[in-house]
VEXMARFI-34578 format. One record per atom (N, C-alpha, C): residue number from 1; x, y, z. Coordinates in Angstrom, 2 decimals. Layout:
% residues N
[NUM [X Y Z]]
...
This chain:
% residues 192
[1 [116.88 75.60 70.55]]
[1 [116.11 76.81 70.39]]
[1 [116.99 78.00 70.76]]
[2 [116.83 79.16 69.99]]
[2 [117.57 80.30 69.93]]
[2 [117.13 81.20 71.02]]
[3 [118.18 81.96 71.80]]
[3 [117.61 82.22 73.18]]
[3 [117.40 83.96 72.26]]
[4 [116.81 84.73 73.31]]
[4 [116.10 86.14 72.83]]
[4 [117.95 87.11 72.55]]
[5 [119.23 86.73 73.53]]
[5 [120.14 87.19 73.24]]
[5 [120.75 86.71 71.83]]
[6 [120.48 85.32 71.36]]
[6 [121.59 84.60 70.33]]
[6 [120.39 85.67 68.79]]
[7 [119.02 85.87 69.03]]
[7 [118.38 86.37 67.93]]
[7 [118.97 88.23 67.86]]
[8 [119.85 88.78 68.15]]
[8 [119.90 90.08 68.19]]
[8 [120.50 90.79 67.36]]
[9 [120.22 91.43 65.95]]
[9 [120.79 91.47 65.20]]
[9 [122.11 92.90 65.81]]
[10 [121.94 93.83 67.17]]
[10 [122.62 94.63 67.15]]
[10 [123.19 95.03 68.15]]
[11 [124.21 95.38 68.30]]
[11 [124.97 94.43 69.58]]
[11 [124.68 95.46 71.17]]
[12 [123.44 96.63 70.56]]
[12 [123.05 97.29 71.51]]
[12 [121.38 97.02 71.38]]
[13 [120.83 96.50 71.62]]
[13 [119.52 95.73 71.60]]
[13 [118.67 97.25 72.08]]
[14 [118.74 97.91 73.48]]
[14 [118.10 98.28 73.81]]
[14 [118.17 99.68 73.26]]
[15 [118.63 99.68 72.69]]
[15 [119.27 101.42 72.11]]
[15 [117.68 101.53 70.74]]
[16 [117.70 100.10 70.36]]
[16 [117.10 100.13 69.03]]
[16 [115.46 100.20 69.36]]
[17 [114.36 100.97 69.13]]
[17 [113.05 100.71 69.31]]
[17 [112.21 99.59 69.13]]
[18 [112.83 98.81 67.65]]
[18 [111.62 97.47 67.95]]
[18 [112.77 96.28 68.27]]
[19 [113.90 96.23 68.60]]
[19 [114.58 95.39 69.86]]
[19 [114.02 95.58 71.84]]
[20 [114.11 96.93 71.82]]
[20 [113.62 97.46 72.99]]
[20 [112.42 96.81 73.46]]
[21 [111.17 96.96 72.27]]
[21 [110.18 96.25 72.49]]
[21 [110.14 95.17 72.94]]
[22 [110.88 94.76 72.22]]
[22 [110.95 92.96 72.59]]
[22 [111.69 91.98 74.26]]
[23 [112.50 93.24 74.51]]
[23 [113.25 93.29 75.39]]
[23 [112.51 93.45 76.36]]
[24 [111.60 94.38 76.78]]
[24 [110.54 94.85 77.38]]
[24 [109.60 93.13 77.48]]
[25 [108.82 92.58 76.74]]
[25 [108.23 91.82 76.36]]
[25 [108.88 90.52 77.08]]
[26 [109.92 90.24 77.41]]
[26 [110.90 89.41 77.43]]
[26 [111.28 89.14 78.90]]
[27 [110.82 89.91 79.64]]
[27 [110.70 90.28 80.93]]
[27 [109.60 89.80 81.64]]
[28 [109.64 89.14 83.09]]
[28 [108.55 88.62 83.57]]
[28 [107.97 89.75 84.46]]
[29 [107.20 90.27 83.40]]
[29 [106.88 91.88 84.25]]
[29 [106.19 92.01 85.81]]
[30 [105.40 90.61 85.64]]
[30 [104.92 90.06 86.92]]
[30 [105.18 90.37 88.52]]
[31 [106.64 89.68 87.86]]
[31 [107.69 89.43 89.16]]
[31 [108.47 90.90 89.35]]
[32 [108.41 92.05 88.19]]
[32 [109.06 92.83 88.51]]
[32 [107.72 93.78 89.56]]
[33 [106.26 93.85 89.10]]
[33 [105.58 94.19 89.81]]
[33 [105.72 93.65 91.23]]
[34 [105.60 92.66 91.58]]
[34 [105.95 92.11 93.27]]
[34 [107.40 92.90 93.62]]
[35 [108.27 92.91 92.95]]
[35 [109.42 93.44 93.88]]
[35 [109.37 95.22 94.41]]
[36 [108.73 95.78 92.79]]
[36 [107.94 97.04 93.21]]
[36 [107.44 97.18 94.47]]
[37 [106.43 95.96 94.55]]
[37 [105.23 96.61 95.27]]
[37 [106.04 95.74 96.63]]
[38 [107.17 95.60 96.85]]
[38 [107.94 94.99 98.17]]
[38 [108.32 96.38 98.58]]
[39 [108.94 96.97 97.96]]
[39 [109.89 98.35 98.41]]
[39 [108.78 99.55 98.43]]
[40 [107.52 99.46 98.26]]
[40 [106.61 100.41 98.74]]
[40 [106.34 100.27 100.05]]
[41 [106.22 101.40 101.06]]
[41 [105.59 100.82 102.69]]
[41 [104.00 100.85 102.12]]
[42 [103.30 100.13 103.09]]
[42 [101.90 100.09 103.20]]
[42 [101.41 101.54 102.53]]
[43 [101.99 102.75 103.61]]
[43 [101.19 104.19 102.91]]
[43 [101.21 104.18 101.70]]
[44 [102.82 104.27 101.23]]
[44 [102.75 104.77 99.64]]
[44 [102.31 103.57 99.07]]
[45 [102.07 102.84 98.76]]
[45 [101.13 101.68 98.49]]
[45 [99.80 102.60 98.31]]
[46 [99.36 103.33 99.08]]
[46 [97.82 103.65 98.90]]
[46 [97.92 105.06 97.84]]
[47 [99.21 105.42 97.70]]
[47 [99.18 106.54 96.98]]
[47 [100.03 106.90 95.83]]
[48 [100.65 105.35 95.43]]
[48 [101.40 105.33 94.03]]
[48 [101.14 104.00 93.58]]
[49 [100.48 104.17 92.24]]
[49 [100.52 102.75 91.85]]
[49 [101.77 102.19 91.15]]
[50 [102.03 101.09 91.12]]
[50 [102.98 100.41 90.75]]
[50 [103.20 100.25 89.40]]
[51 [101.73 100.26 88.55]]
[51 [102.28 100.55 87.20]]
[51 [102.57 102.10 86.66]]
[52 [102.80 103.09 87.68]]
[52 [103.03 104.18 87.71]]
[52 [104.63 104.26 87.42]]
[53 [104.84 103.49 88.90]]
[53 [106.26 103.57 89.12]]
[53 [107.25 102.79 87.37]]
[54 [106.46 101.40 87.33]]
[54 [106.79 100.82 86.29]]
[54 [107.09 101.32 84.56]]
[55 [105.81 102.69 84.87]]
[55 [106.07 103.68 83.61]]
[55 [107.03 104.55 83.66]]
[56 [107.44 104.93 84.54]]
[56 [108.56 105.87 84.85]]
[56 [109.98 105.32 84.19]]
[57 [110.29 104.07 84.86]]
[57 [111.12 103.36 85.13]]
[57 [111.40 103.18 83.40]]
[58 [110.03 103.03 82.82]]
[58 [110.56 102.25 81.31]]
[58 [110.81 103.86 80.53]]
[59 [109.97 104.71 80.77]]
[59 [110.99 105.81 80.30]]
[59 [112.05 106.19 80.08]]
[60 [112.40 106.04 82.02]]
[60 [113.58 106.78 82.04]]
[60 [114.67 105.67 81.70]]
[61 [114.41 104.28 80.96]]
[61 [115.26 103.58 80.73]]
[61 [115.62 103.83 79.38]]
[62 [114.32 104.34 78.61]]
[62 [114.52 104.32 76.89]]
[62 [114.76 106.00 76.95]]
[63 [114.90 106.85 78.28]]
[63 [115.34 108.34 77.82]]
[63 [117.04 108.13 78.13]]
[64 [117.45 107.17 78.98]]
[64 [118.98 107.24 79.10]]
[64 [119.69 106.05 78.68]]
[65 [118.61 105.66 77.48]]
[65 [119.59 104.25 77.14]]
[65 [121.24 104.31 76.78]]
[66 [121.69 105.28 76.36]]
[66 [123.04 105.42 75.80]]
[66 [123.44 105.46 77.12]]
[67 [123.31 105.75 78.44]]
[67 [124.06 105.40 79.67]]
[67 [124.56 103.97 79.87]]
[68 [123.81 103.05 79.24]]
[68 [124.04 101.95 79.88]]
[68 [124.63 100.71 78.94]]
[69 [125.29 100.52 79.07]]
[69 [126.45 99.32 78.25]]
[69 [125.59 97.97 78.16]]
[70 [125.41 97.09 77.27]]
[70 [124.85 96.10 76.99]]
[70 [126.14 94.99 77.77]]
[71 [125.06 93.95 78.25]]
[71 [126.40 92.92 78.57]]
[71 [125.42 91.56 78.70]]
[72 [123.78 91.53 78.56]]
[72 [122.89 90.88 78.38]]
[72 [121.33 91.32 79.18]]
[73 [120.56 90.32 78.84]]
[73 [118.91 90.66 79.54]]
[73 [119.15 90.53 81.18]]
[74 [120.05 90.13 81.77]]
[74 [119.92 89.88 83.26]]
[74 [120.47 90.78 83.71]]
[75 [121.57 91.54 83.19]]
[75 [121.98 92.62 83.44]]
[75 [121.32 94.32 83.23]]
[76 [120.60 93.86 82.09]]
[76 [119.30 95.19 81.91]]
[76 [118.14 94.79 82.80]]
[77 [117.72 93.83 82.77]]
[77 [116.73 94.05 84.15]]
[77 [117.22 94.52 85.29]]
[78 [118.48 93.80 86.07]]
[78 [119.06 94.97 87.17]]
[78 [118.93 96.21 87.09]]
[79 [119.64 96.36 85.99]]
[79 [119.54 98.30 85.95]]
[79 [118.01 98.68 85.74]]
[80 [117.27 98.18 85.24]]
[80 [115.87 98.68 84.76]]
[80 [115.55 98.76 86.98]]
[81 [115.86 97.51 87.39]]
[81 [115.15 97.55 88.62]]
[81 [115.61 98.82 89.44]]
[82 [117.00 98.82 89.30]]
[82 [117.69 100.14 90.12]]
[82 [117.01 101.72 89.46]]
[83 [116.44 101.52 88.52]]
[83 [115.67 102.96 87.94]]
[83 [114.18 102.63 89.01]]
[84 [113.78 101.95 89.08]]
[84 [112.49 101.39 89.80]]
[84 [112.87 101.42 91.45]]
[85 [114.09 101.30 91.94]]
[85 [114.09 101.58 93.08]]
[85 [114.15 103.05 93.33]]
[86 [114.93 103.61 92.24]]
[86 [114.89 105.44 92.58]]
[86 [113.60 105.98 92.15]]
[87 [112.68 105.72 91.62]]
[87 [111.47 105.95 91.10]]
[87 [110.55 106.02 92.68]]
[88 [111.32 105.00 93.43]]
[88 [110.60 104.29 94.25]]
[88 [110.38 105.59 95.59]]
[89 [111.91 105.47 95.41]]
[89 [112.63 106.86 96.44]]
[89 [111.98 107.83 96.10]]
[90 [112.26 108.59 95.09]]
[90 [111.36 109.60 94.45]]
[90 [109.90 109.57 95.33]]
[91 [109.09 108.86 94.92]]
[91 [107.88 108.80 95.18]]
[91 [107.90 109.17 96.74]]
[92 [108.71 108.15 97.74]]
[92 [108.43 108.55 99.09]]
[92 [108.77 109.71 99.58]]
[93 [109.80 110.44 98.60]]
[93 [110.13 111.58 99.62]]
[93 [108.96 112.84 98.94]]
[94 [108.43 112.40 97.93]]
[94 [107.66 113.43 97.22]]
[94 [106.37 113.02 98.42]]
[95 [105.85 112.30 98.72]]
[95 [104.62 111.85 99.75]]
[95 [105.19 112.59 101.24]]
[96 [106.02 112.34 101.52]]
[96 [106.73 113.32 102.71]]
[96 [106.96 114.62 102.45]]
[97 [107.13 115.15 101.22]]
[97 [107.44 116.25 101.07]]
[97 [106.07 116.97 101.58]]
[98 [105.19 116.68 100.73]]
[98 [102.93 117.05 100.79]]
[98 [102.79 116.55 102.13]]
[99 [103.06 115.85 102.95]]
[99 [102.99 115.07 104.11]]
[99 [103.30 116.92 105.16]]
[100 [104.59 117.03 104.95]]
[100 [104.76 118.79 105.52]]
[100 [104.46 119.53 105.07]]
[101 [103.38 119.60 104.06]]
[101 [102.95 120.96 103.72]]
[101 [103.74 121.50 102.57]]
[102 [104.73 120.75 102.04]]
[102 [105.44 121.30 100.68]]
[102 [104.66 121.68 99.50]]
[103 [105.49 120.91 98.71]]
[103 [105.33 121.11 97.19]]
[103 [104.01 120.53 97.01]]
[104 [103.09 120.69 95.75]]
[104 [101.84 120.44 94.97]]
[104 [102.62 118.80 95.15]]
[105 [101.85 117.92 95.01]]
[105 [102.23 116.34 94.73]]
[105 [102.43 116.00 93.18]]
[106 [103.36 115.79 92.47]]
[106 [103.74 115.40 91.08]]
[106 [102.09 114.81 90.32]]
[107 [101.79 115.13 89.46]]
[107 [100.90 114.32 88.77]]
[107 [100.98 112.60 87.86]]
[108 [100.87 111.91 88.89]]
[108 [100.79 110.44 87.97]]
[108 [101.36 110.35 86.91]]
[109 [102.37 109.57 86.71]]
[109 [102.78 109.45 85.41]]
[109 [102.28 109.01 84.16]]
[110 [101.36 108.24 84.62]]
[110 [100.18 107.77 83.54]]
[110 [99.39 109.44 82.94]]
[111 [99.54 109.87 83.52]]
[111 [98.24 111.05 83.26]]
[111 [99.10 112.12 82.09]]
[112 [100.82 111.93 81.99]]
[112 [101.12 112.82 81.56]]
[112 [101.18 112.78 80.01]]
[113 [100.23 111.83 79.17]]
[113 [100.27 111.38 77.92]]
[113 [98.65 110.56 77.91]]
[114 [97.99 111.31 78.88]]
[114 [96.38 110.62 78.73]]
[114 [96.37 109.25 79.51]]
[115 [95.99 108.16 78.71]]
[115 [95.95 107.25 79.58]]
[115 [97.04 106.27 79.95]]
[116 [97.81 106.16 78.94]]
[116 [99.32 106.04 79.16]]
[116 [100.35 106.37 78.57]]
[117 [101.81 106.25 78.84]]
[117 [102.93 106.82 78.03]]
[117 [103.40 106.29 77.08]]
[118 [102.27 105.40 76.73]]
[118 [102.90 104.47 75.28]]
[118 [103.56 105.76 74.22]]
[119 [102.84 107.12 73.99]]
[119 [103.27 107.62 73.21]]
[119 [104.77 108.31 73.40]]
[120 [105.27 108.22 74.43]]
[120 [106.93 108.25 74.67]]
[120 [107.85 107.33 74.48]]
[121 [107.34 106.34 74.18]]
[121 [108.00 104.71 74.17]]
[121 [108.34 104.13 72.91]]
[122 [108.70 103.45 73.19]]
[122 [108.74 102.59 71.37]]
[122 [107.57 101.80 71.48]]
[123 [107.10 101.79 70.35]]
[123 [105.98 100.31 70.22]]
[123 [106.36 99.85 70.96]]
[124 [104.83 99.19 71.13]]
[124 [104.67 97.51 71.96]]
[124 [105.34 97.60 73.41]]
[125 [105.74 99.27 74.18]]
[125 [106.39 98.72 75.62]]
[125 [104.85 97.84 76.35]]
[126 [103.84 99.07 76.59]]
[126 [103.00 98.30 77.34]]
[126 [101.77 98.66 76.83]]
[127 [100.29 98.01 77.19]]
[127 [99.15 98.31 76.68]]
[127 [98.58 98.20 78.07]]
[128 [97.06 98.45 78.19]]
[128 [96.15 98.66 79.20]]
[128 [96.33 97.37 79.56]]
[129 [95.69 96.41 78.65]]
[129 [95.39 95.04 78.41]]
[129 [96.30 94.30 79.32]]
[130 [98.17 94.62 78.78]]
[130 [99.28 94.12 79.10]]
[130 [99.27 94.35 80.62]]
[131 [99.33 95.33 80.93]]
[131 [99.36 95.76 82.49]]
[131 [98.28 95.35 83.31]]
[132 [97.37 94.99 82.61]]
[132 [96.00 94.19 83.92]]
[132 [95.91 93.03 83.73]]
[133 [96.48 92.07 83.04]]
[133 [97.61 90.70 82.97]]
[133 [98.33 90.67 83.97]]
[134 [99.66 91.80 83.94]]
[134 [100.69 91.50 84.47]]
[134 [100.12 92.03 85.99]]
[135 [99.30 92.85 86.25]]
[135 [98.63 92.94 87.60]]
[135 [98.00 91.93 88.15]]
[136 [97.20 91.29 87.50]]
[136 [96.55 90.13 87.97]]
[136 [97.67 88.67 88.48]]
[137 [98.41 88.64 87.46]]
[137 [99.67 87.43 87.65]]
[137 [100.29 88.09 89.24]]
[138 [100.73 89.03 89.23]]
[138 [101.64 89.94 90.64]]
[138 [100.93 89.47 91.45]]
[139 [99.76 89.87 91.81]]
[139 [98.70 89.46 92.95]]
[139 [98.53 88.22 93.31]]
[140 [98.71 87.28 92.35]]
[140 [98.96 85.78 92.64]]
[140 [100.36 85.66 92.99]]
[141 [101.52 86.06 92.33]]
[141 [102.69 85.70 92.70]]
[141 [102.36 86.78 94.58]]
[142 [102.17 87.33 94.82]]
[142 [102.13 88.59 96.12]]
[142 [101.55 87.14 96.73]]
[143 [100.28 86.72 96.66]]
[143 [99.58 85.70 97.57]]
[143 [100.46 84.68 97.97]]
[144 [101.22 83.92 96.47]]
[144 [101.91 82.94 97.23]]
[144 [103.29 83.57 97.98]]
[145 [103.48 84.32 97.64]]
[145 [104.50 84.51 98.46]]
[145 [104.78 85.04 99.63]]
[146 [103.47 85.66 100.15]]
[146 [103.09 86.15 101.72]]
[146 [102.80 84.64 102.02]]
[147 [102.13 83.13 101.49]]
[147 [101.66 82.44 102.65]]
[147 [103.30 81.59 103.04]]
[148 [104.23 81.92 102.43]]
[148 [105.35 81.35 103.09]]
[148 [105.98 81.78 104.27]]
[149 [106.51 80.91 105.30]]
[149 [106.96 81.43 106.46]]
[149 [107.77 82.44 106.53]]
[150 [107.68 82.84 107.55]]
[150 [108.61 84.21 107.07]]
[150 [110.35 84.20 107.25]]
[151 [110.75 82.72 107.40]]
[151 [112.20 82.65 107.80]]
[151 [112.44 82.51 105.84]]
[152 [111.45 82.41 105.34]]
[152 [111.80 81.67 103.68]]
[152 [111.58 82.54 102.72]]
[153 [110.52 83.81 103.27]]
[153 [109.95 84.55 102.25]]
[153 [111.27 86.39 101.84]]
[154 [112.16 86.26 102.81]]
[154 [112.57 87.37 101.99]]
[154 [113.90 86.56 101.08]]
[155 [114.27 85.37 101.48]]
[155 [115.06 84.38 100.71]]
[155 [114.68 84.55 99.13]]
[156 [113.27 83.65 99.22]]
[156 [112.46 83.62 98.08]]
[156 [112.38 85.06 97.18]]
[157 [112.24 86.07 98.01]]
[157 [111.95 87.34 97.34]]
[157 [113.22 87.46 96.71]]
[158 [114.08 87.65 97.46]]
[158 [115.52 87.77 96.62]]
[158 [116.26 87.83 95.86]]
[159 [115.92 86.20 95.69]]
[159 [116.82 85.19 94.56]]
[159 [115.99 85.46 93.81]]
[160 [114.51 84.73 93.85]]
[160 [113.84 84.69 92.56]]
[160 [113.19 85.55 91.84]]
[161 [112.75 87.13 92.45]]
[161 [112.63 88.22 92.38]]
[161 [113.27 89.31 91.77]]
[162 [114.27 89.37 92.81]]
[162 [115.07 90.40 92.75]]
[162 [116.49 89.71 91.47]]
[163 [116.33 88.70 91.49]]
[163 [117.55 87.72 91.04]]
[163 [118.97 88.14 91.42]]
[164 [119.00 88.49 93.18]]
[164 [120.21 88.63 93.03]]
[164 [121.48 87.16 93.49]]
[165 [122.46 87.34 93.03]]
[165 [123.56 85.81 93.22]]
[165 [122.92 85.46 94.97]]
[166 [123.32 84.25 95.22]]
[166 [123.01 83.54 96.44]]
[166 [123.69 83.71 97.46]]
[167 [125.28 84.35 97.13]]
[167 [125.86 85.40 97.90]]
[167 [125.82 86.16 98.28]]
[168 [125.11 87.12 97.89]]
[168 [124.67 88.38 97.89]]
[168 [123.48 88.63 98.85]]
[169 [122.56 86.96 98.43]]
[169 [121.16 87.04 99.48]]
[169 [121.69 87.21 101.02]]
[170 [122.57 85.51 101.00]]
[170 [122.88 85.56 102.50]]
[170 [123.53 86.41 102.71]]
[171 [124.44 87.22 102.26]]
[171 [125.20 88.18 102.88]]
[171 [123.86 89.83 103.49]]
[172 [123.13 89.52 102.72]]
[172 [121.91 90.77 103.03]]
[172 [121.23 90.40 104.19]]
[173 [120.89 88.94 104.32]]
[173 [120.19 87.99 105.80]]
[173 [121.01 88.23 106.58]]
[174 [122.26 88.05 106.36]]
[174 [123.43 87.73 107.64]]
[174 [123.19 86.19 108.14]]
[175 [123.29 85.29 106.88]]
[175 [123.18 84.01 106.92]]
[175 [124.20 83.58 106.60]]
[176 [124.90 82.18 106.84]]
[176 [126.18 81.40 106.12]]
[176 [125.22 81.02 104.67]]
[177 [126.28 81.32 103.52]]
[177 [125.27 80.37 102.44]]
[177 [124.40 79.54 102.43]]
[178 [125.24 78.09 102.95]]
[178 [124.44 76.90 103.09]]
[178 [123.67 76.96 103.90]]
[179 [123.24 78.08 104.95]]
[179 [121.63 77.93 105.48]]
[179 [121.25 78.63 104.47]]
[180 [121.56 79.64 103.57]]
[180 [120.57 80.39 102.56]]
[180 [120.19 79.43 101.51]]
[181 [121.07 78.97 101.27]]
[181 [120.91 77.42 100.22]]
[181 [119.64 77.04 100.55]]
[182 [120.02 76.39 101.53]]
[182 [118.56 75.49 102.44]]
[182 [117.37 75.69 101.91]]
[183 [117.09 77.15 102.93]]
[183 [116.04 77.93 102.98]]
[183 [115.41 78.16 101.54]]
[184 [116.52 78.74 100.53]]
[184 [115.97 78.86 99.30]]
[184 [115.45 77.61 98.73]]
[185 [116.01 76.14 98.78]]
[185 [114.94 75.28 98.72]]
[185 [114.08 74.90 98.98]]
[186 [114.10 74.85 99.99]]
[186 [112.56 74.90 100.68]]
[186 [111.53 76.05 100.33]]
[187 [111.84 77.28 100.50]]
[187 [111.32 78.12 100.24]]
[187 [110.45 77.92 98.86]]
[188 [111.52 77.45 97.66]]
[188 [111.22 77.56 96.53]]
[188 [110.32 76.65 95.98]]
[189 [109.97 75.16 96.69]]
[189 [109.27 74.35 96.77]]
[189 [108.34 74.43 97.51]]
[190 [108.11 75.12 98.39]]
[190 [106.01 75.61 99.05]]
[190 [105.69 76.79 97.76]]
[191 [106.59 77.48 97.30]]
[191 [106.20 78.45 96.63]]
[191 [105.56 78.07 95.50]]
[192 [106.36 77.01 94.92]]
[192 [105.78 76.64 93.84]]
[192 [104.13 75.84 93.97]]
């Protein structure tokens, strides 16, 4: 079976609108919601939603696609996530900003095209429908992954989440590999 990279007729996938789509589609949006909603604290949690942040993110991915060099889907989800972590930033210092008495608070990104920004997007990024799916799946992946101990659960978040190399995890723990190894097995087997 032909993987979603071997079907691409153009060797910049995401540049193109109904590749983009698919690309989008192709993504376990799920899991990108849980890592979202990891890097929110509790407050902004009560005052940005995550498919907020998630709309931003797919914008500002299809407003600066020519920034970013194709090299496959594991490598555009990184970058999609690193737009989702500054989205993220954004948000907290804009809540701190209103927090002192600053600036008016940005208006929802959902709000700035009615009920959502599909009309900035290419077809098919997201629908109402799509996003209270992929909300409902998050909340289950969020459940199982709070009832794991907590020596296993930012392991778990990591690797299988965040997908970053297994080097990279333990070196973020301040673990030797082979206890991150471990852990990620175990981890990955209550999780399931």
């Amino acid at each position: 079976m032909a993987s979603l990279d071997d079907a691409r007729p153009a060797a910049e996938p995401h540049r193109d609108p109904t590749e983009w789509g698919r690309l989008v589609e192709s993504l376990d949006i799920a899991s990108i919601f849980v890592v979202i909603g990891g890097w929110l604290s509790p407050r902004l949690k009560s005052e940005v939603d995550i498919e907020d942040i998630w709309q931003e993110t797919l914008w500002c991915s299809w407003r600066d696609r020519e920034q970013h060099v194709w090299r496959d889907l594991a490598a555009w989800r990184r970058w999609l996530l690193s737009i989702a972590r500054n989205r993220v930033r954004d948000a907290g210092r804009n809540a701190t900003r209103q927090k002192r008495g600053g600036e008016q608070r940005a208006a929802p990104f959902s709000l700035l095209a009615g009920d959502s920004v599909s009309a900035l997007l290419p077809p098919g990024s997201t629908t109402p429908s799509r996003v209270a799916g992929f909300r409902e799946r998050a909340r289950a992946m969020e459940v199982a992954l709070e009832s794991l101990d907590g020596e296993l659960r930012p392991i778990v978040r990591l690797r299988l989440f965040e997908e970053l190399p297994m080097r990279e995890v333990a070196a973020q723990l301040d673990l030797p590999l082979a206890t991150a190894k471990e852990r990620l097995l175990r981890g990955v087997t209550r999780y399931r």
